[in-house]
C-alpha positions in Angstrom: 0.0 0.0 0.0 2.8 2.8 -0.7 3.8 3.8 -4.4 7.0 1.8 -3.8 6.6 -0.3 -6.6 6.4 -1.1 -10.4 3.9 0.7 -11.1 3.8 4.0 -9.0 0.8 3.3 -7.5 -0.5 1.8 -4.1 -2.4 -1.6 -5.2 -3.8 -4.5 -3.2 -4.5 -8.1 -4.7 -7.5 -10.0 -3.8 -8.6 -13.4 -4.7 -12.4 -14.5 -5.2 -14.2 -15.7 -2.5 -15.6 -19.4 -3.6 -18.9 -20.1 -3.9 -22.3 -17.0 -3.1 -22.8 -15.0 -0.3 -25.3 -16.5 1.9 -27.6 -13.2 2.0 -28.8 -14.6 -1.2 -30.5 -17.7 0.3 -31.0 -16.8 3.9 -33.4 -13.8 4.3 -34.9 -11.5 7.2 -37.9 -12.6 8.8 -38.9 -8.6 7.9 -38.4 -9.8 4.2 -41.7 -11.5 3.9 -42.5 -11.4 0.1 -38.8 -13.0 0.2 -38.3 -17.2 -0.1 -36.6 -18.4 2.4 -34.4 -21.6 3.1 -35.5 -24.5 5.3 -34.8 -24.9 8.9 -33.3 -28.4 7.7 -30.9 -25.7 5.8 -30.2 -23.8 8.2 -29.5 -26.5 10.5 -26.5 -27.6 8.4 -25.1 -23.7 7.9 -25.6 -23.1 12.1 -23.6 -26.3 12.9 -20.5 -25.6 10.5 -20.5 -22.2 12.2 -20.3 -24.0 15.9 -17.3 -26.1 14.1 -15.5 -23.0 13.2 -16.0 -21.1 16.4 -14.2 -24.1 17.9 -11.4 -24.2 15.2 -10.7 -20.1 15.9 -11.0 -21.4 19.6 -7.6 -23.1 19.5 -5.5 -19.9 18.7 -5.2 -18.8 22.0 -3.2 -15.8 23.8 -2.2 -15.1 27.0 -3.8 -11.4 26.5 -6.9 -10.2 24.8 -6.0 -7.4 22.3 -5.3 -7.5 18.2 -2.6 -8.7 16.3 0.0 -6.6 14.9 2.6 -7.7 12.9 6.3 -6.2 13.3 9.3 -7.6 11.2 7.5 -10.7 10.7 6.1 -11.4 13.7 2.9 -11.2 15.2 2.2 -9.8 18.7 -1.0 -8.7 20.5 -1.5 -5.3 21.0 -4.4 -2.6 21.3 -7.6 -4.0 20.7 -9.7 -2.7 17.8 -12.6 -4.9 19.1 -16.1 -3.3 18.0 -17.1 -2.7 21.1 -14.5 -0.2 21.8 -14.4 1.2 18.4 -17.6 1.8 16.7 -20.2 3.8 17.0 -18.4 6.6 17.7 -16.5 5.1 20.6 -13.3 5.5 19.3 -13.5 8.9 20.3 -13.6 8.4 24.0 -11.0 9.6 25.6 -10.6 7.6 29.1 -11.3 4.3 27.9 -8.7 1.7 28.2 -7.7 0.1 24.5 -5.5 -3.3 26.2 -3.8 -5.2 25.4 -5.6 -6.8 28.5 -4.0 -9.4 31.0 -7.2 -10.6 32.7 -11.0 -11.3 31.8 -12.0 -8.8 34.1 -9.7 -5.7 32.4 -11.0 -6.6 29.0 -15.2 -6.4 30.6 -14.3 -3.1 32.4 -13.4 -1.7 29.6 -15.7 -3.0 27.7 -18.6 -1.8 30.4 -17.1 1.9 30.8 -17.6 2.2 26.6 -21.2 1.1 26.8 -21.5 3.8 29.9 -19.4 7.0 28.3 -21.0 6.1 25.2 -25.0 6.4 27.2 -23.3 9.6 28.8 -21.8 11.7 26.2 -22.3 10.1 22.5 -25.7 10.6 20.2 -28.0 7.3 20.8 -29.4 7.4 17.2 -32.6 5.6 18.0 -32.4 4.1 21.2 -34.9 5.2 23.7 -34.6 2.8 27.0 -38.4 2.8 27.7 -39.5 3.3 24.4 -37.9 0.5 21.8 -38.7 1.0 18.0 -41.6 -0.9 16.5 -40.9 -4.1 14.9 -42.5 -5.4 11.9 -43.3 -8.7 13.2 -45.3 -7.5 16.1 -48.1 -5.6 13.7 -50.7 -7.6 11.6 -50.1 -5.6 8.6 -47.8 -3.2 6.7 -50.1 -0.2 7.9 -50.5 -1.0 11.4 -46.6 -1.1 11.9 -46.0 2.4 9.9 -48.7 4.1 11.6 -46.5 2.3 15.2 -43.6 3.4 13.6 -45.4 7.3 13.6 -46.4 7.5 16.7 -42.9 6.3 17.9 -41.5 9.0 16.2 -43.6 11.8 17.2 -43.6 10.2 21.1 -39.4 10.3 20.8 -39.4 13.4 18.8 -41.3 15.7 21.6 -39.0 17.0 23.8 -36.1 15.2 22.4 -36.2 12.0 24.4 -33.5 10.1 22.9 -31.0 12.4 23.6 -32.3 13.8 26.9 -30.8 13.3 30.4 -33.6 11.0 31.3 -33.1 8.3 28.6 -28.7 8.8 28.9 -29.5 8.0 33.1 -32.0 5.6 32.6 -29.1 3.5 29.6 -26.8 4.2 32.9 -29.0 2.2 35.4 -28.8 -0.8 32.7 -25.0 -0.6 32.7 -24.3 -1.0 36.3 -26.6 -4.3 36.1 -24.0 -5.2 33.1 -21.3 -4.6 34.7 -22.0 -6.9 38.0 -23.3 -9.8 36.1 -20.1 -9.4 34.1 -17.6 -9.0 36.8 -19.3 -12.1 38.6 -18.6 -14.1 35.1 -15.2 -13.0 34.9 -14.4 -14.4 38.2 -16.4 -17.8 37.5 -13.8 -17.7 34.6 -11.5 -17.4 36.4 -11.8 -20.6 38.4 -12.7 -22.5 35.0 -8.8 -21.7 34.1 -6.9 -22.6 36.8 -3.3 -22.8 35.5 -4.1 -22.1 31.8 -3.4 -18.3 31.4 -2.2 -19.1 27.9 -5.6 -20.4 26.6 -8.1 -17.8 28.1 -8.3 -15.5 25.0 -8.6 -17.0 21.3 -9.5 -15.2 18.2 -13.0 -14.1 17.4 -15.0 -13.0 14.7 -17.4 -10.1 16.0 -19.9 -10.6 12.3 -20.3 -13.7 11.6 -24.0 -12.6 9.9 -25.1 -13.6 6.0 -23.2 -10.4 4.2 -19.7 -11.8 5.6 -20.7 -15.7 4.8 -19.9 -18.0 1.4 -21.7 -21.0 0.4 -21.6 -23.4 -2.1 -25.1 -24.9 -4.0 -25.1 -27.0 -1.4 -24.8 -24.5 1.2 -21.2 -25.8 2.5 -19.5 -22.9 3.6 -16.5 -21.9 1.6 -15.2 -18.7 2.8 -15.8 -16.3 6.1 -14.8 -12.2 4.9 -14.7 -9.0 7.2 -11.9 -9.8 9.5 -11.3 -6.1 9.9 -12.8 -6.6 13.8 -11.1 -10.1 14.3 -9.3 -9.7 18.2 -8.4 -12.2 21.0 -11.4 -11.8 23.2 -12.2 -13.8 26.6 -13.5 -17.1 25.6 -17.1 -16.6 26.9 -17.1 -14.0 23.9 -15.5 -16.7 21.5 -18.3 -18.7 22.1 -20.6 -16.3 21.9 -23.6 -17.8 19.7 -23.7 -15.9 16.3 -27.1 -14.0 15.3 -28.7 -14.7 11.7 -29.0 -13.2 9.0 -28.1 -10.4 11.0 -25.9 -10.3 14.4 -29.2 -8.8 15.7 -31.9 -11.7 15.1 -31.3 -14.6 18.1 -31.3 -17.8 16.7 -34.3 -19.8 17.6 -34.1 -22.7 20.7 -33.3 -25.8 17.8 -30.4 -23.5 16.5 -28.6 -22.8 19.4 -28.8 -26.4 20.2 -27.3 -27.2 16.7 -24.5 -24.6 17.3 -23.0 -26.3 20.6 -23.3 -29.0 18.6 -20.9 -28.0 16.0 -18.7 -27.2 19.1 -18.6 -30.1 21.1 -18.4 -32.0 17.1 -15.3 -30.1 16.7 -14.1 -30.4 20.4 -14.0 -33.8 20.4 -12.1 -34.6 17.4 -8.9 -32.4 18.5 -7.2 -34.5 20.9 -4.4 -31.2 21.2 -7.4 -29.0 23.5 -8.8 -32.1 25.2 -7.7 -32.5 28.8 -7.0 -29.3 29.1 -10.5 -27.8 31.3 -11.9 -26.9 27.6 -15.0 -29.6 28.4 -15.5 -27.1 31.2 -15.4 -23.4 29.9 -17.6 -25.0 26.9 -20.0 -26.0 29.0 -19.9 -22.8 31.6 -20.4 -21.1 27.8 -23.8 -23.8 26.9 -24.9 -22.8 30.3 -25.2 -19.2 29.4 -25.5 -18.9 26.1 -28.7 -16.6 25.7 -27.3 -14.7 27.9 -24.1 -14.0 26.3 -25.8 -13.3 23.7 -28.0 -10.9 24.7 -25.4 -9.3 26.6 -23.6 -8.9 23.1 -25.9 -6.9 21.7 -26.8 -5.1 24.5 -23.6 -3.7 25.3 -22.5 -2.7 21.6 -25.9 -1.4 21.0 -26.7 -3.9 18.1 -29.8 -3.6 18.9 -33.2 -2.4 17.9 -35.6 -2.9 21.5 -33.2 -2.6 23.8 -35.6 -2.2 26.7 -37.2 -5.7 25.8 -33.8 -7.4 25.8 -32.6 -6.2 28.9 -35.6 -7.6 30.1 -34.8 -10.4 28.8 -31.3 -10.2 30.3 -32.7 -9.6 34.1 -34.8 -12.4 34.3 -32.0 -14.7 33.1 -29.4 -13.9 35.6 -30.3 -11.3 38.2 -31.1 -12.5 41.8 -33.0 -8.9 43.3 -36.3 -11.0 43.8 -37.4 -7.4 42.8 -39.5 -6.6 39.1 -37.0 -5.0 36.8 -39.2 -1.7 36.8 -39.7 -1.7 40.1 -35.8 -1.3 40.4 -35.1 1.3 38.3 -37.8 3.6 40.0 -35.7 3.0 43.0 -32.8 3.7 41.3 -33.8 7.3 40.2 -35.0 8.3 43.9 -31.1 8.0 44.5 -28.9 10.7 45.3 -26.5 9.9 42.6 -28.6 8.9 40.1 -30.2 12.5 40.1 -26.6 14.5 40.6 -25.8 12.5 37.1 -28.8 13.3 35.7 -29.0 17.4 37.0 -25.2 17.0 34.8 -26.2 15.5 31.9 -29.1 17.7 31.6 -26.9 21.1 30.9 -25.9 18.8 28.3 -29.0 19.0 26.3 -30.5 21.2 23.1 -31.7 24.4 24.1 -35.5 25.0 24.3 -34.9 26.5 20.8 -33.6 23.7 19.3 -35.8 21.2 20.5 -38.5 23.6 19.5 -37.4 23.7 15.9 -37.3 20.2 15.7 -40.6 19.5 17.0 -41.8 22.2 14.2 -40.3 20.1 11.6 -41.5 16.7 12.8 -45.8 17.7 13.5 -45.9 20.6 10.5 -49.1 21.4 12.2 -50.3 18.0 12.6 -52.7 18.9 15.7 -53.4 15.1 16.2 -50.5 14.0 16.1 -49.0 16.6 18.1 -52.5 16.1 20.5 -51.2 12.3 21.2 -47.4 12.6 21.9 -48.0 15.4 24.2 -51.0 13.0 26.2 -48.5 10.2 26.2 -45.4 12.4 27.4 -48.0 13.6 30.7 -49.2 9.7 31.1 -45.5 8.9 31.4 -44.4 11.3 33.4 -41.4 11.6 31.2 -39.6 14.8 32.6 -39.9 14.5 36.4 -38.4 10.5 36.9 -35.4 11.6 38.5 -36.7 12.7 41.9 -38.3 12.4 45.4 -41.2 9.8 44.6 -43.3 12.9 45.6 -42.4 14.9 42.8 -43.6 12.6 40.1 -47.4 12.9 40.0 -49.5 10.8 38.2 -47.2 8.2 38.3 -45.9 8.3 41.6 -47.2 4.9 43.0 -47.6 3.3 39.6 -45.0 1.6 37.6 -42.5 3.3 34.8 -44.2 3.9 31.6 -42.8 1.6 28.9 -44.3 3.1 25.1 -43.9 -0.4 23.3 -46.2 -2.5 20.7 -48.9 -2.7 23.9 -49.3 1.4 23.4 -49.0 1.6 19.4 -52.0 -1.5 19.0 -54.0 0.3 21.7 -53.7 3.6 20.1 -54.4 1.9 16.4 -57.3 0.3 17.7 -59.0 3.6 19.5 -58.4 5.6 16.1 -60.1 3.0 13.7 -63.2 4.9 11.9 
């Protein structure tokens, strides 16, 4: 890549991937005028996938971090993991890059991203207690655009995405993150006893159908988009993959057919058995929704974030206490409110707010009628306070604007 050479020019040579990406044959379950392939069909893609996460499994480091290659050889160093990196991240200043010694450095790092980034970085469209529509959850193409509206104008009036409220309420779900993951990294820590070398192994972050080959008969001939590829802590190696994109979950049959590929692979490598692996893959099987949802959760590939964290709490959290329930407790805190009284000077001006509410109703009275009704009911500005001060709403639980509000509202407004 410099103009060193015959030709004066910087040049790169690529050879051809074998075989058809796999986004041809596998589609979204959003693409529903699209065939699809079988779950027999997927079945055999899923397991190859659980035979190469084993496979990238045996490369193992003593560190998690990328490689770098000086004078021929290769040595881990800071870690472009997507985590740390996108979405902006890679702009934050106080977050550690590795390389990382210990499961537990890599996850605090990982966990203060995911928190600076809820503090300080634009949150596109996710609003905590107010996930985006999906498709699937509407009866018809109409019902989920006119969701998909309402969302809008609901997000749009007083900025909520942005707002101090949503940024404190994404902080509340990192600090339940972060202690699930710091009790993790210490399980892991007793699952390698005397194997530093073989607690991080290389990991692809993307394994979805636009990085996949296949042959005609779907045998899988080449993985692309390595750009990501890091040593990662192993409970992220075996991380199931999401399909056909990282943020789908793969249904109960797949997952089951993905540790299947594993253990396949596992036991035919007599190098890694003996070793403990039997154990971390089976601390991994143990967990592996969880993991997953984790994944998303904390890189924000995500779409309802509020339903996976759900999700996510019921899976692994011991507070015998609802989740909603816990985060109105939360906001009564002392902390909690100094955070949010900071991040609020943070915020548009009235002006700018005001302009962007102009732009979004364009005189829309209805519209404008029913996000304003909705932002009372929820009590959206005054969550971060003495119960006292929070009306309405005071001895009820947090409003959640989901698919349950957009079907209610559709059906009240049918002629």
């Amino acid at each position: 890549c410099s103009n060193d050479n015959d030709i004066g020019i910087p040049y790169i040579l690529m050879s051809k991937a074998g075989g058809s990406l796999l986004q041809h044959t596998w589609k979204s379950s959003e693409m529903q005028h699209q065939p699809d392939i079988s779950q027999e069909q997927k079945t055999k893609i899923v397991f190859q996938l659980g035979v190469i996460t084993e496979q990238l499994s045996r490369l193992c480091f003593d560190q998690a971090g990328s490689l770098f290659e000086e004078d021929g050889v290769y040595h881990i160093k800071t870690c472009l993991s997507r985590d740390l990196l996108l979405n902006e991240r890679h702009a934050l200043e106080d977050i550690s890059r590795g390389p990382f010694n210990s499961e537990k450095d890599y996850y605090e790092a990982q966990t203060l991203a995911f928190t600076e980034h809820v503090k300080y970085l634009p949150l596109g469209y996710h609003c905590f207690f107010a996930p985006v529509p999906l498709r699937i959850e509407y009866d018809n193409d109409a019902e989920f655009r006119k969701a998909l509206d309402w969302w809008n104008d609901f997000v749009t009036l007083q900025s909520k995405i942005d707002s101090s409220d949503n940024r404190t309420d994404f902080v509340i779900a990192g600090e339940i993150l972060s202690k699930t993951i710091t009790r993790w990294a210490d399980d892991l820590s007793g699952v390698f006893p005397g194997h530093r070398e073989r607690r991080f192994a290389l990991h692809h972050p993307d394994l979805n159908v636009n990085n996949i080959f296949v042959d005609e008969d779907l045998n899988i001939t080449c993985i692309i988009d390595w750009a990501f590829c890091s040593a990662v802590p192993m409970s992220i190696v075996f991380t199931p993959p999401g399909l056909p994109q990282s943020r789908y979950e793969l249904n109960v049959s797949l997952l089951c057919t993905f540790e299947k590929g594993i253990w396949h692979s596992h036991e035919r490598d007599t190098h890694c058995q003996g070793v403990g692996m039997e154990r971390v893959i089976r601390w991994m099987s143990s967990r592996n929704r969880q993991l997953w949802l984790l994944s998303r959760l904390l890189t924000f590939d995500t779409i309802t974030d509020y339903h996976l964290f759900k999700d996510f709490w019921d899976l692994t959290e011991s507070y015998n206490q609802d989740m909603t329930e816990f985060f109105r407790s939360k906001q009564s805190l002392t902390d909690y409110i100094s955070l949010h009284t900071e991040l609020k000077e943070e915020e548009q001006t009235a002006e700018q707010v005001l302009k962007e509410e102009q732009a979004c109703f364009r005189d829309d009275l209805l519209r404008l009628a029913i996000a304003r009704k909705l932002t009372l009911v929820s009590q959206w500005s005054t969550r971060y306070g003495e119960p006292w001060t929070r009306g309405i709403r005071s001895n009820g639980n947090i409003f959640v604007a989901d698919k349950k509000l957009w079907r209610w509202i559709c059906n009240c407004l049918k002629p």
